[in-house]
N, CA, C and O atoms as a printed pandas DataFrame, in Angstrom:
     atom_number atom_name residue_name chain_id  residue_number  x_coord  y_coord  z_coord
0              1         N          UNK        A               1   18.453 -310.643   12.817
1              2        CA          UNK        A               1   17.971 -311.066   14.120
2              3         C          UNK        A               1   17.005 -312.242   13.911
3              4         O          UNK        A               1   16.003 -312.300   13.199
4              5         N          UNK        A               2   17.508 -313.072   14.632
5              6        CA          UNK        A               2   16.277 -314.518   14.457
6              7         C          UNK        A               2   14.994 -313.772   15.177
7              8         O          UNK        A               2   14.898 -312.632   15.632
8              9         N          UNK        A               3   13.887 -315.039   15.090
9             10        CA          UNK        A               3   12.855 -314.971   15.395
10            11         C          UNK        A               3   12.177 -314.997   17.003
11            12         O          UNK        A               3   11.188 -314.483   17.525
12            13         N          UNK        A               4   13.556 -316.109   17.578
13            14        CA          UNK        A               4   13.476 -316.001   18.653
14            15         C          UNK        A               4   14.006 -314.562   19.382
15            16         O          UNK        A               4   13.420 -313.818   20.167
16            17         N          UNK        A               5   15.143 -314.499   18.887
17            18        CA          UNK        A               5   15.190 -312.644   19.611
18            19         C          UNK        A               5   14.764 -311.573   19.134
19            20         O          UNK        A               5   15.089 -310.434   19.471
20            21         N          UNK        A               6   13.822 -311.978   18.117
21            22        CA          UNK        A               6   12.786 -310.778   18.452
22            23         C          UNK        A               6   11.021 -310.964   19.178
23            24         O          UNK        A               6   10.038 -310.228   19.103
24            25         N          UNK        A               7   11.215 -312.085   19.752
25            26        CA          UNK        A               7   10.075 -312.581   20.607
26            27         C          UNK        A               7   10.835 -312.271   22.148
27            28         O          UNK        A               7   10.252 -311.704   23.072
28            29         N          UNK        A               8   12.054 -312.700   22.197
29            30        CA          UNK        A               8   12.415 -312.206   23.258
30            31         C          UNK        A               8   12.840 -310.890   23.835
31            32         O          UNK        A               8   12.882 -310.810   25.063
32            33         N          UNK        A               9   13.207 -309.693   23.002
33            34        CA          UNK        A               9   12.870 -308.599   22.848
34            35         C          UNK        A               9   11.374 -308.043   23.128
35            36         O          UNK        A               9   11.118 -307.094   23.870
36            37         N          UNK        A              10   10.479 -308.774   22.433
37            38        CA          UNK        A              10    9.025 -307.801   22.549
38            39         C          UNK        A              10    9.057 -308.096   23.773
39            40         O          UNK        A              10    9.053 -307.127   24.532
40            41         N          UNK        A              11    9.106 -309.680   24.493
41            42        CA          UNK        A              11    8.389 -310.034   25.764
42            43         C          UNK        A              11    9.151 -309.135   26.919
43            44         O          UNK        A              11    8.605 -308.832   27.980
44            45         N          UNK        A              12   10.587 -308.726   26.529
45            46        CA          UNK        A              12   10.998 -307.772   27.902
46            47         C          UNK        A              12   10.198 -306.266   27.346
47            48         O          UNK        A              12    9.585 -305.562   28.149
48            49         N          UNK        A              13   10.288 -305.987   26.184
49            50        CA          UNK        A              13   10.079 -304.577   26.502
50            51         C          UNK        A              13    8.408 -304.346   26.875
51            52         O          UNK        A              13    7.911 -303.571   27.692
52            53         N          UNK        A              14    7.833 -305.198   26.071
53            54        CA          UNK        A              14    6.489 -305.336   26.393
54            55         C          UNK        A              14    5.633 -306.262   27.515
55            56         O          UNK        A              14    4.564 -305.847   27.965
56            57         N          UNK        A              15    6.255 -307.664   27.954
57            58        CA          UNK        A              15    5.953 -308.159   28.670
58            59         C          UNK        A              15    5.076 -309.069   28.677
59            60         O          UNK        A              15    4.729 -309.739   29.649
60            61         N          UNK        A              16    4.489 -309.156   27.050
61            62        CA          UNK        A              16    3.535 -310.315   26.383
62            63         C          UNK        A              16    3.363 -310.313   25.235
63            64         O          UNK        A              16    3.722 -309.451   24.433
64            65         N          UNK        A              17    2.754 -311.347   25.024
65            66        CA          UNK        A              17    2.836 -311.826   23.080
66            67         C          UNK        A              17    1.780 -312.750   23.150
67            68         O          UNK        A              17    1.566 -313.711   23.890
68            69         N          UNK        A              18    0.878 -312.002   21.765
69            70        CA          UNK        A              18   -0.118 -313.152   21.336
70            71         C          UNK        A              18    0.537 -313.886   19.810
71            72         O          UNK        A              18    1.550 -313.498   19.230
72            73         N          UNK        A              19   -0.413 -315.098   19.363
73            74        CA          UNK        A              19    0.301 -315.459   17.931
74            75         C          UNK        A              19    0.238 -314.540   17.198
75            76         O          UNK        A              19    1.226 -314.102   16.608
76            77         N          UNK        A              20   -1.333 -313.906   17.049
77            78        CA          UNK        A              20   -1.817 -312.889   16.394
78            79         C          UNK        A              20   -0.426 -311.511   16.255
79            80         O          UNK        A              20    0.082 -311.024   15.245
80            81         N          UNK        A              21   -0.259 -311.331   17.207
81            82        CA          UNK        A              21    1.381 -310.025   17.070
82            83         C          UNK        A              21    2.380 -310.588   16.899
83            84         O          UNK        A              21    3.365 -310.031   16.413
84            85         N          UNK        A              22    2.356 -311.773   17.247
85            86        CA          UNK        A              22    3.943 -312.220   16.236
86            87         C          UNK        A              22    3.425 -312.250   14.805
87            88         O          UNK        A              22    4.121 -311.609   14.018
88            89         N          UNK        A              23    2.614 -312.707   14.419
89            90        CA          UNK        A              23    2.780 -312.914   13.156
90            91         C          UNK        A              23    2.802 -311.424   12.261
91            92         O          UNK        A              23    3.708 -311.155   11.471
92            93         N          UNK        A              24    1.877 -310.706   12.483
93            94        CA          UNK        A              24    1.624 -309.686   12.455
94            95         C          UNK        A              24    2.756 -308.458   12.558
95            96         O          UNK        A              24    2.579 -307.463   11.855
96            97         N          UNK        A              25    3.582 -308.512   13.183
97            98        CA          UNK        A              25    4.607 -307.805   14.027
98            99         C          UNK        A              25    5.978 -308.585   13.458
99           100         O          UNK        A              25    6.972 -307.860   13.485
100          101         N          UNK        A              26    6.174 -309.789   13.005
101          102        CA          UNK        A              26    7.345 -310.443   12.942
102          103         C          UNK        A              26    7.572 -311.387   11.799
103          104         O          UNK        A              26    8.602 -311.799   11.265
104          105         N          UNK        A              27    5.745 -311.698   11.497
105          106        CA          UNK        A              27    6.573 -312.582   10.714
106          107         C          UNK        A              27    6.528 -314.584   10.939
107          108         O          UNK        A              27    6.685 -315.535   10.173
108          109         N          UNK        A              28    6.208 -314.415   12.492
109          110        CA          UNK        A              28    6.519 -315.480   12.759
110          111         C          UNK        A              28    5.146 -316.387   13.058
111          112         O          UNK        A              28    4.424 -316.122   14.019
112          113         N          UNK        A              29    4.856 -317.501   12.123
113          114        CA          UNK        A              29    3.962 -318.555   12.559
114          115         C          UNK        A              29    4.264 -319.644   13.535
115          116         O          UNK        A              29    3.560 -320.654   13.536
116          117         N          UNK        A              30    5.431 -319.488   14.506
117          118        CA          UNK        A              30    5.313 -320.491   15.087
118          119         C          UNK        A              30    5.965 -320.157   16.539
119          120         O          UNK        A              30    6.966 -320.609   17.096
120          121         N          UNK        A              31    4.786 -318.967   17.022
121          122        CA          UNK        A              31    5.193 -318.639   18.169
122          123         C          UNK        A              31    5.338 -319.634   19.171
123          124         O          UNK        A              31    6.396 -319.499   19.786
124          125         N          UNK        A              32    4.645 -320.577   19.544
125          126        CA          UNK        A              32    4.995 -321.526   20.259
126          127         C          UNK        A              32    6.109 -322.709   20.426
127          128         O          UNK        A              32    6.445 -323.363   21.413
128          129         N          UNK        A              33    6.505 -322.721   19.202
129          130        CA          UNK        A              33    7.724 -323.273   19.116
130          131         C          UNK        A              33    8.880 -322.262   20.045
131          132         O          UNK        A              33    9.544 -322.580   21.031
132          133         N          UNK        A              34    8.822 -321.040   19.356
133          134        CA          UNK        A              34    9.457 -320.349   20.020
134          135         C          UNK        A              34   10.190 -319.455   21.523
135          136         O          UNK        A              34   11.111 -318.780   21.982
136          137         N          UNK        A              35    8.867 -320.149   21.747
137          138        CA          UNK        A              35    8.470 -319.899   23.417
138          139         C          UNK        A              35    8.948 -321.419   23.865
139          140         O          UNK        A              35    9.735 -321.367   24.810
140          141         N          UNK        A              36    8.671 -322.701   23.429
141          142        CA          UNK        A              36    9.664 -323.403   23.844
142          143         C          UNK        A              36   10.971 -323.460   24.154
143          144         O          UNK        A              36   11.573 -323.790   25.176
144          145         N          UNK        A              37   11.524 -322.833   22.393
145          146        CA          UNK        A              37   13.112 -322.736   22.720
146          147         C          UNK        A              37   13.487 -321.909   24.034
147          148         O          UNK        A              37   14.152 -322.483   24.896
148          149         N          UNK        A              38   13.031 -320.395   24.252
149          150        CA          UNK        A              38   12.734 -319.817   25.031
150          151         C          UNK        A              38   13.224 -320.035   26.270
151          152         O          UNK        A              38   14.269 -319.636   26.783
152          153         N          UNK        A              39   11.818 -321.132   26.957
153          154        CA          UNK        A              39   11.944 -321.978   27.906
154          155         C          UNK        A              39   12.854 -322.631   28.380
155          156         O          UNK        A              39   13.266 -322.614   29.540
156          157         N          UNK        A              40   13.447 -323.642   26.923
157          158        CA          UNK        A              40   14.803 -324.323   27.148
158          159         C          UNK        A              40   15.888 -323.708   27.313
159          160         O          UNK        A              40   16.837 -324.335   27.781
160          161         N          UNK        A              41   16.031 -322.324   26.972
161          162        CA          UNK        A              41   17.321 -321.318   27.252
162          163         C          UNK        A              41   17.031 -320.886   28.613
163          164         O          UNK        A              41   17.695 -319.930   29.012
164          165         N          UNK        A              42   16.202 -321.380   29.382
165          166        CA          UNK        A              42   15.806 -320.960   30.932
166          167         C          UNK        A              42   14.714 -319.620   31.526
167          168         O          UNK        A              42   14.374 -319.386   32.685
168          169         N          UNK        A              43   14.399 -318.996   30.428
169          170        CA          UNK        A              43   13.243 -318.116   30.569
170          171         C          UNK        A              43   12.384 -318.805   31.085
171          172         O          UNK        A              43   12.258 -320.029   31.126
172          173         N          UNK        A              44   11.420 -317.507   31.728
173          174        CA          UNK        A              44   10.146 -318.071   32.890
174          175         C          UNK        A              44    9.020 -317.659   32.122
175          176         O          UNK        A              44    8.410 -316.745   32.677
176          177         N          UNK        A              45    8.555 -318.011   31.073
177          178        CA          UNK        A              45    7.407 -317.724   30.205
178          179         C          UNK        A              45    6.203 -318.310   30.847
179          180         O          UNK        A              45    6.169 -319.512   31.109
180          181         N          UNK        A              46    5.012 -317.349   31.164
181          182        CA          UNK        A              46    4.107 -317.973   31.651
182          183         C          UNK        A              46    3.221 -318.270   30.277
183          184         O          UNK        A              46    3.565 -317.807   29.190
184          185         N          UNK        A              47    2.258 -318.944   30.420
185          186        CA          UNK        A              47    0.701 -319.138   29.294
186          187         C          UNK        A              47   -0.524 -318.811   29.913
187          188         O          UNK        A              47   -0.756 -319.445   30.942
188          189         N          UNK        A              48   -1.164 -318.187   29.641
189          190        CA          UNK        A              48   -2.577 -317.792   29.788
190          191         C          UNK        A              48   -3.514 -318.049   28.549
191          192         O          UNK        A              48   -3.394 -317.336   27.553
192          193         N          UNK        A              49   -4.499 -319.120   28.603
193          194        CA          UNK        A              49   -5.719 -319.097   27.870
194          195         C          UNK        A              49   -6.499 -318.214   27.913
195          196         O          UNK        A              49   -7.141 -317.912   28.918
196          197         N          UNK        A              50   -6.582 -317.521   26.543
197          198        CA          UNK        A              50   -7.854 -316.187   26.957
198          199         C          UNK        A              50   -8.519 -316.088   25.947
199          200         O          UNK        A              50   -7.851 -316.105   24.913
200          201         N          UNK        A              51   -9.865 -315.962   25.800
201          202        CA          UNK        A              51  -11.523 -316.152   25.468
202          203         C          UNK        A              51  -11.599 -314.941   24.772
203          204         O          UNK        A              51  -11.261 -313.848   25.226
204          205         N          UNK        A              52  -12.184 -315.226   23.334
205          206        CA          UNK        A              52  -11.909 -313.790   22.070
206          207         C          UNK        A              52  -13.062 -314.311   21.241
207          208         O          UNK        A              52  -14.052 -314.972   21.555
208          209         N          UNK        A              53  -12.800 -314.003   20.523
209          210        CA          UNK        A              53  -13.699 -313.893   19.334
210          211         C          UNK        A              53  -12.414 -314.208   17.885
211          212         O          UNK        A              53  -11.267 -313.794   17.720
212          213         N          UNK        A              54  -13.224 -315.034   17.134
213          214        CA          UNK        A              54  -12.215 -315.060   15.983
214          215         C          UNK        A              54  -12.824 -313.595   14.426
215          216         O          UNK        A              54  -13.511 -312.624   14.744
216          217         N          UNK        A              55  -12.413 -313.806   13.110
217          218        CA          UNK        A              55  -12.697 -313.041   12.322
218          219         C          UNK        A              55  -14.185 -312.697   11.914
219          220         O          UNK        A              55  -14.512 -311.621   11.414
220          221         N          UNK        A              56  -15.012 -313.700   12.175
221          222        CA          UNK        A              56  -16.310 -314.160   11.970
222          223         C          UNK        A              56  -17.031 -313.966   13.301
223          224         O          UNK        A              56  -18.153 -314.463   13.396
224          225         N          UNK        A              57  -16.579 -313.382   14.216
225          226        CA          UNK        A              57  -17.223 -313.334   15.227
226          227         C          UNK        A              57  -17.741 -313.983   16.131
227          228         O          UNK        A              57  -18.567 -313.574   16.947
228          229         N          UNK        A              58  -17.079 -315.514   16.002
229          230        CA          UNK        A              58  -17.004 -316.830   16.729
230          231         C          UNK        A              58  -16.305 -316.906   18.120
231          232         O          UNK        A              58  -15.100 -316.690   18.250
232          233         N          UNK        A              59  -16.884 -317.128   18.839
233          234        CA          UNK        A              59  -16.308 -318.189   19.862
234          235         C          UNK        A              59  -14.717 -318.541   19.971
235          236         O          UNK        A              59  -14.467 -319.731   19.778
236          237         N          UNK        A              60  -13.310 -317.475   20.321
237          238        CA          UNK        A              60  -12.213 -318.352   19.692
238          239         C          UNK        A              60  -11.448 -318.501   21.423
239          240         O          UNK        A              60  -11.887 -317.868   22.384
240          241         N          UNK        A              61  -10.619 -319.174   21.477
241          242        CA          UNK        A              61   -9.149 -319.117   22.635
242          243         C          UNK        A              61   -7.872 -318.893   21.453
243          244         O          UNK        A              61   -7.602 -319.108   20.271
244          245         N          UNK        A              62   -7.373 -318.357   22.591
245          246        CA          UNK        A              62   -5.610 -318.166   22.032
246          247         C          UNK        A              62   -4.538 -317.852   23.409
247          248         O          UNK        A              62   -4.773 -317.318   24.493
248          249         N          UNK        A              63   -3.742 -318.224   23.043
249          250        CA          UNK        A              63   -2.464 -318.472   24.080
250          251         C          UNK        A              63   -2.091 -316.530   24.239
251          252         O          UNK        A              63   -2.395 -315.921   23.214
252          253         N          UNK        A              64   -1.512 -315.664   25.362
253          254        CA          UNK        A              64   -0.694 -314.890   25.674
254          255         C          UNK        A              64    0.303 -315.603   26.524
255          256         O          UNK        A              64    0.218 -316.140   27.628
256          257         N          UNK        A              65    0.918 -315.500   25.981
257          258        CA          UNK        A              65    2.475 -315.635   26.468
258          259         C          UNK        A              65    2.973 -314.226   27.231
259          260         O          UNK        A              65    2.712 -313.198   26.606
260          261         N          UNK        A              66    3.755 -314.048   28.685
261          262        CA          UNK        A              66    4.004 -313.781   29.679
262          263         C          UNK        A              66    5.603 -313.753   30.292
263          264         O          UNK        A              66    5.941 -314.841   30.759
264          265         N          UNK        A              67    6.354 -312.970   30.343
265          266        CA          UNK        A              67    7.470 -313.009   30.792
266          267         C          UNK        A              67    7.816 -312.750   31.993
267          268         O          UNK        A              67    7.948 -311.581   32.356
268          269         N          UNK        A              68    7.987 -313.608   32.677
269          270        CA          UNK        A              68    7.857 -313.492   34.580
270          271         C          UNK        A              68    9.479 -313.199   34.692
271          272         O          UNK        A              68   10.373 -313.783   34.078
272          273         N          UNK        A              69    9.599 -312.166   35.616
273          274        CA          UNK        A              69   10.974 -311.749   36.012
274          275         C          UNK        A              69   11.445 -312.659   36.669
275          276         O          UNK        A              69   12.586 -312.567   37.123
């Protein structure tokens, strides 16, 4: 199974994806690429910027990705 269908898999059964769980979960460093292709196959992927903390306890953003019916 490529990378893209198993991003597109999590996002139906689950309904979102950070980089952090793809990579983690899949394998994959280049969730955003992936969510492009995604896109270009006609999926309705939304993006949300959301406000975290990194390993160090810093200040971080990171993308959730969103699968709109």
């Amino acid at each position: 199974m490529s990378d893209k269908a198993r991003i597109l898999k999590h996002l139906q059964e689950k309904g979102s994806i950070t980089p952090l769980e793809a990579l983690e979960q899949y394998g994959c460093y280049r969730l955003g690429a992936r969510v492009f292709d995604l896109r270009r196959d006609g999926y309705n992927i939304q993006t949300t910027i959301v406000d975290g903390t990194d390993r160090n306890g810093e200040p971080a953003k990171y993308a959730r990705y969103t699968l709109n019916k």
